[in-house]
C-alpha positions as CSV (number, residue, x, y, z in Angstrom):
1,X,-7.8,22.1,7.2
2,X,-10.1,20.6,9.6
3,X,-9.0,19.6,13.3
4,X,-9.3,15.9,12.8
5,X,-7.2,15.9,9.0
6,X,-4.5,18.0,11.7
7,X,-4.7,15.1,14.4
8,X,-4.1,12.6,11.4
9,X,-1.9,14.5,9.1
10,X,1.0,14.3,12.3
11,X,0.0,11.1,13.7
12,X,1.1,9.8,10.1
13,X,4.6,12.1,10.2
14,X,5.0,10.9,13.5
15,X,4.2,6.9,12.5
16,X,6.7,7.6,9.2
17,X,9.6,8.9,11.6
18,X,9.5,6.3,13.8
19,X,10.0,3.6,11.0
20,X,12.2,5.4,9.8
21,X,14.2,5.6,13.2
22,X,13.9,1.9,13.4
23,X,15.6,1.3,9.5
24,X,18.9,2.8,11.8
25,X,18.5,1.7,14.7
26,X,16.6,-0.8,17.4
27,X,13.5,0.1,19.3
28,X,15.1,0.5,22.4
29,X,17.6,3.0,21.4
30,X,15.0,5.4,19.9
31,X,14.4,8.4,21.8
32,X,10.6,10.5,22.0
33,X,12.6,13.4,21.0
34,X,14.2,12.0,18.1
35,X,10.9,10.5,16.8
36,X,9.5,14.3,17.0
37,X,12.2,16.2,15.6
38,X,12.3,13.6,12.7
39,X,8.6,14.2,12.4
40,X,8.8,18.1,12.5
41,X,6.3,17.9,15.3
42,X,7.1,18.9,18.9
43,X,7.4,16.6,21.9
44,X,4.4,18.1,23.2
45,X,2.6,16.8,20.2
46,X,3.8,13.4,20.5
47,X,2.6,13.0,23.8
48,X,-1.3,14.7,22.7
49,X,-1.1,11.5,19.8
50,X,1.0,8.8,21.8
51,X,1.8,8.1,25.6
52,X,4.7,5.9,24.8
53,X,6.3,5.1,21.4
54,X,4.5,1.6,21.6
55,X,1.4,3.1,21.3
56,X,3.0,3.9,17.2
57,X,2.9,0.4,16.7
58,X,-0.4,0.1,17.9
59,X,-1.5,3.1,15.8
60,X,-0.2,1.6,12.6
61,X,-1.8,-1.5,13.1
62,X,-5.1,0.2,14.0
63,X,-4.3,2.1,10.7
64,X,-3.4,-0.8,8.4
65,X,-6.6,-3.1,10.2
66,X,-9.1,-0.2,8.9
67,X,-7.6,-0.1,5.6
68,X,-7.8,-3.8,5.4
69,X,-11.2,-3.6,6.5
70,X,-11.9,-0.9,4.0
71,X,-10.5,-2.6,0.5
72,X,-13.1,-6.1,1.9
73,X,-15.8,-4.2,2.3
74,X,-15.4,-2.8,-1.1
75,X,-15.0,-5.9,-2.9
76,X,-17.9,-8.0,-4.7
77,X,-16.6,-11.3,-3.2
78,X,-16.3,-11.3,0.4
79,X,-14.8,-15.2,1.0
80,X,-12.3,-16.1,3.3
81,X,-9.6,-16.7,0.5
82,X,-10.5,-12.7,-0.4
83,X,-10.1,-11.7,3.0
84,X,-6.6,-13.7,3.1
85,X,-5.7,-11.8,-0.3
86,X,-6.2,-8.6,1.1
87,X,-4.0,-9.6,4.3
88,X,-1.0,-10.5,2.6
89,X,-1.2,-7.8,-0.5
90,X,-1.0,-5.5,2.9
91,X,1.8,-6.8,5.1
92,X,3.4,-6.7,1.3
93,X,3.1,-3.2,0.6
94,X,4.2,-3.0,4.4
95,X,7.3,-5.1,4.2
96,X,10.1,-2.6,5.3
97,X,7.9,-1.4,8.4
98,X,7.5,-4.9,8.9
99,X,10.7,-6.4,8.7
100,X,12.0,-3.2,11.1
101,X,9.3,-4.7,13.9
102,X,10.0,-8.4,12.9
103,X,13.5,-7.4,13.8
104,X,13.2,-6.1,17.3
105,X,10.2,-8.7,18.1
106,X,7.3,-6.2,18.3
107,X,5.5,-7.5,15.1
108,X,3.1,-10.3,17.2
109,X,1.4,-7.6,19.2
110,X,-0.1,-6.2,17.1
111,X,-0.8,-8.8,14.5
112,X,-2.3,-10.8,17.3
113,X,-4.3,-7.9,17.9
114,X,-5.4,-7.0,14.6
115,X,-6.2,-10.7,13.5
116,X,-8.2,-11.2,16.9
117,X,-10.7,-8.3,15.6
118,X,-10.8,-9.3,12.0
119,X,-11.8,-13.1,13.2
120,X,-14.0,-11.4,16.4
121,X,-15.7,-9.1,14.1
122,X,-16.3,-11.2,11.3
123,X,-18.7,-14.1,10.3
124,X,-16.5,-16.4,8.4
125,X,-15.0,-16.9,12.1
126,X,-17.8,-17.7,13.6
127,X,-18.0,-20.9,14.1
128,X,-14.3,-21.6,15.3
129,X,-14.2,-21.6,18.8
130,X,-12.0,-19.4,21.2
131,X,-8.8,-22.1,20.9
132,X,-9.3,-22.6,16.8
133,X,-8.9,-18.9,16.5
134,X,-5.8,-18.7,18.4
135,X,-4.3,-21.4,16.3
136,X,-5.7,-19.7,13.1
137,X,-3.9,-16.5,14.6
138,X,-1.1,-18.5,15.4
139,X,-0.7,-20.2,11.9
140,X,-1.5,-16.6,10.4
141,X,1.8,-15.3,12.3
142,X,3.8,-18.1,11.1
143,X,3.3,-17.5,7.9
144,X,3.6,-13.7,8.1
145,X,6.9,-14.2,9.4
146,X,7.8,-16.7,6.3
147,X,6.6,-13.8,3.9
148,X,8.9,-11.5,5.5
149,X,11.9,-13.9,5.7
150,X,11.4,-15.6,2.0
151,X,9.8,-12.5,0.3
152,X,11.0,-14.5,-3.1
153,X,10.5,-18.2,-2.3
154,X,7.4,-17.0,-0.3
155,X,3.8,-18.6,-2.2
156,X,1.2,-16.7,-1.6
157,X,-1.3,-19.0,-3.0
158,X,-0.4,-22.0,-1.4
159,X,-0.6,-19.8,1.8
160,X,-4.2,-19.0,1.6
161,X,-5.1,-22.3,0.6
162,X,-3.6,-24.0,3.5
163,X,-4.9,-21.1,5.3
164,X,-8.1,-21.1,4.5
165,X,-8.7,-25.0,4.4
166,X,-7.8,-24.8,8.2
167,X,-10.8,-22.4,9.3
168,X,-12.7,-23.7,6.8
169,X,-12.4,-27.0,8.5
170,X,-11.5,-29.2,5.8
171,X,-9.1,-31.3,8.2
172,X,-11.6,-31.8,10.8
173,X,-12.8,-35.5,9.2
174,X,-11.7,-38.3,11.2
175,X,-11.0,-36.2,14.3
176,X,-10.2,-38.2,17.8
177,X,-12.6,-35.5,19.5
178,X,-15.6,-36.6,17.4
179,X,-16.0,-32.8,15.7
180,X,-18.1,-33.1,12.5
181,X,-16.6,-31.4,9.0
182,X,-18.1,-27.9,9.5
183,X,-18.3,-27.8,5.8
């Protein structure tokens, strides 16, 4: 096994104890040692991966960002309303890790990280300006958080319409700061 699979292979037991920590108890009451003796690592190894258990959360996102990045740049239609797709199908098959975060309020970090790269990094965004992409981000949030809370009563579709009309700028005609339809 090569060095980096190593590196990655424990970062993930590591990432998978902590969540699982966090089904029992809240984030403050987790200890480093408990999140490496659930990992089968040792505190030593922790510390080479993570300076703080914060930097997990961090780490997941990173990890969940790549493979959201991944799955777009492997489909045949690369639209917004794809790229919203992909989102949600994600923070779906993440649900428990996310309602664990949602619980203790560390969730917004790094969403508000992760969704300021995707909309940095990628053209569909680039005509919002600085404050339109913190209210997409914002928006996005909102709606993440309705997902997690009303998994059932939760639309999807309706979502990434709304979603997507917004940074589309659909509901930019008639504005009082004389902004043009950027359709």
């Amino acid at each position: 096994m090569k060095q980096v699979e190593k590196v990655e292979y424990s970062k993930q037991w590591i990432t998978e104890a902590f969540y699982l920590l966090m089904k029992k108890k809240p984030f403050h009451d987790i200890r480093i040692k408990e999140i490496a003796e659930k990992a089968g690592v040792s505190r030593r190894t922790f510390y080479r991966h993570f300076e703080r258990k914060e930097d997990i959360l961090i780490y997941n996102g990173d990890f969940l960002l790549n493979d959201l990045s991944r799955q777009y740049r492997l489909m045949e239609s690369t639209d917004i309303f794809s790229l919203l797709d992909i989102s949600f199908n994600c923070r779906e098959a993440e649900h428990d890790n996310c309602m664990v975060a949602y619980r203790d309020s560390l969730i917004y970090p790094a969403f508000n990280r992760n969704w300021g790269t995707i909309m940095d990094k990628n053209p569909l965004f680039s005509h919002l300006t600085y404050e339109e992409k913190r209210f997409v981000c914002g928006g996005m949030y909102s709606i993440l958080l309705e997902q997690i809370e009303n998994g059932d009563r939760f639309n999807k579709t309706e979502a990434i319409n709304a979603i997507a009309d917004m940074i589309l700028g659909h509901h930019r005609r008639g504005s009082p700061y004389g902004r043009e339809d950027a359709q």
